[in-house]
N, C-alpha and C positions, 0 to 999 in steps of 0.2 A: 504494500500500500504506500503511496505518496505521502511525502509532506504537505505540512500546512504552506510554504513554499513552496512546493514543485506545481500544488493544484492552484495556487494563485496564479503561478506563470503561463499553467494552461490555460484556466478560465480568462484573464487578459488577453491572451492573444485571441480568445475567442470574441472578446467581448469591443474590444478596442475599435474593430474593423465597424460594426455596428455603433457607434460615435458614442460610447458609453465609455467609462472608466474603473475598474471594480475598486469600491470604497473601500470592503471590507469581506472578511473570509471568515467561517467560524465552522469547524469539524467536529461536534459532539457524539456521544453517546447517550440514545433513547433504549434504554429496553437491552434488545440482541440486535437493534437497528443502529445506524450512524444517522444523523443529520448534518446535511452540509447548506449552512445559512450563507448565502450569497446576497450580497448589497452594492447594488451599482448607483451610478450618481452621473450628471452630465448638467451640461450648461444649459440644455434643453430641458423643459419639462417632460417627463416620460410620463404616457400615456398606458392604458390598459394592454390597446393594442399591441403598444410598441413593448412594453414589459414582457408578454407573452410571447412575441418572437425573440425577441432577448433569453427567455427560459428555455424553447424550444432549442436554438442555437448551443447553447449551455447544454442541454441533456443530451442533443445527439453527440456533440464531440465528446462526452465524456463517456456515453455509452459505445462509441466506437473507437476509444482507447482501454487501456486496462487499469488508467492511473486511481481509478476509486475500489482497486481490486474485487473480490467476490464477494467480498461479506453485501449484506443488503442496506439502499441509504435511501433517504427522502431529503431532496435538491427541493430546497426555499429561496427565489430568487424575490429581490425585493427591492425596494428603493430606499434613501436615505428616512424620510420622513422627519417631521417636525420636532421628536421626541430627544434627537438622538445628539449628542454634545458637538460643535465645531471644534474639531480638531487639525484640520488640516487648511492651509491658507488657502485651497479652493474653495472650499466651504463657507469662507470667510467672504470673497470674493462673488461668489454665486446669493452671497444673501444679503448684497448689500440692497437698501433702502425698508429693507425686515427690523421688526424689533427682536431685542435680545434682550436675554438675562444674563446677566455681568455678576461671575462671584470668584474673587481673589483678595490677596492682600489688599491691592491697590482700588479695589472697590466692588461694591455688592449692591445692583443698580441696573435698571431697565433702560433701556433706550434704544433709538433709530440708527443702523449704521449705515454711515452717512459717506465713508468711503472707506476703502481698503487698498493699502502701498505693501506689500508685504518688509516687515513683520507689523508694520501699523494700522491698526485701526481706527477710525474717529465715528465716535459713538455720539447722537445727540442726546444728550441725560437732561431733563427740564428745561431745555430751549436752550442748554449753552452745550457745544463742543467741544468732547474732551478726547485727545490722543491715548491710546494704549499701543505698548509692544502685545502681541496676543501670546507673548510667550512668559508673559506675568500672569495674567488668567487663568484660573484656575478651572473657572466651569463657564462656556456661553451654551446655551439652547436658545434657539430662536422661540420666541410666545407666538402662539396662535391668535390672529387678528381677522376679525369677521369682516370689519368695516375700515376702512383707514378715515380718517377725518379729512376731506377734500373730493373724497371718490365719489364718482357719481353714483349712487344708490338707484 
């Protein structure tokens, strides 16, 4: 059976050509089963559609290798979603004009990001803009916004 590396590098190559980027990798044990949770991410919004070809893609190249060996798995392909911490300055990048939850040393505080230089961010916190390295932060998830205040309803 593969690494947790070797099946990143396969599922990447699979998933790259399809203009997706894999976020994230995770090979658990359920039961006498494995789960292999796949998390893609892209500059585009991914659709339901486009998700499900993306899985398709993902399960045949892996079924037509031998890298998830015999035992038996159930392949989770997914997106990043709302819930899930920015950790990498794409994330940072892809969510600029989102609000964030901001918790480190240097501060523990909501607000709009307002642009992203990497490693900076500027965050609007109560109408004034403040700079962060994002590598002082300790935790950002973006918060769930129904309405933005200016958007047309």
């Amino acid at each position: 059976m593969a690494t947790t590396e070797e099946l990143s590098n396969h599922i990447e190559a699979v998933v790259l050509p399809l203009g997706v980027e894999l976020d994230e990798l995770t090979l658990t044990k359920a039961g006498n089963r494995r789960v292999l949770d796949v998390v893609i991410d892209s500059d585009e919004a991914i659709d339901l559609d486009r998700l499900a070809e993306i899985s398709r893609a993902v399960s045949e190249s892996l079924d037509e290798s031998d890298i998830m060996g015999t035992a038996p798995y159930v392949m989770e392909v997914g997106t990043r979603g709302v819930g899930r911490p920015l950790t990498k300055p794409a994330h940072w990048r892809r969510n600029v004009g989102r609000i964030v939850k901001l918790s480190g040393d240097a501060v523990n505080a909501a607000g709009r990001i307002v642009s992203f230089e990497d490693p900076t961010v500027v965050v609007n916190i109560k109408g004034q803009p403040r700079k962060f390295d994002i590598n002082t932060i300790s935790r950002a998830v973006i918060d769930v916004e129904f309405s933005r205040q200016g958007d047309d309803k």
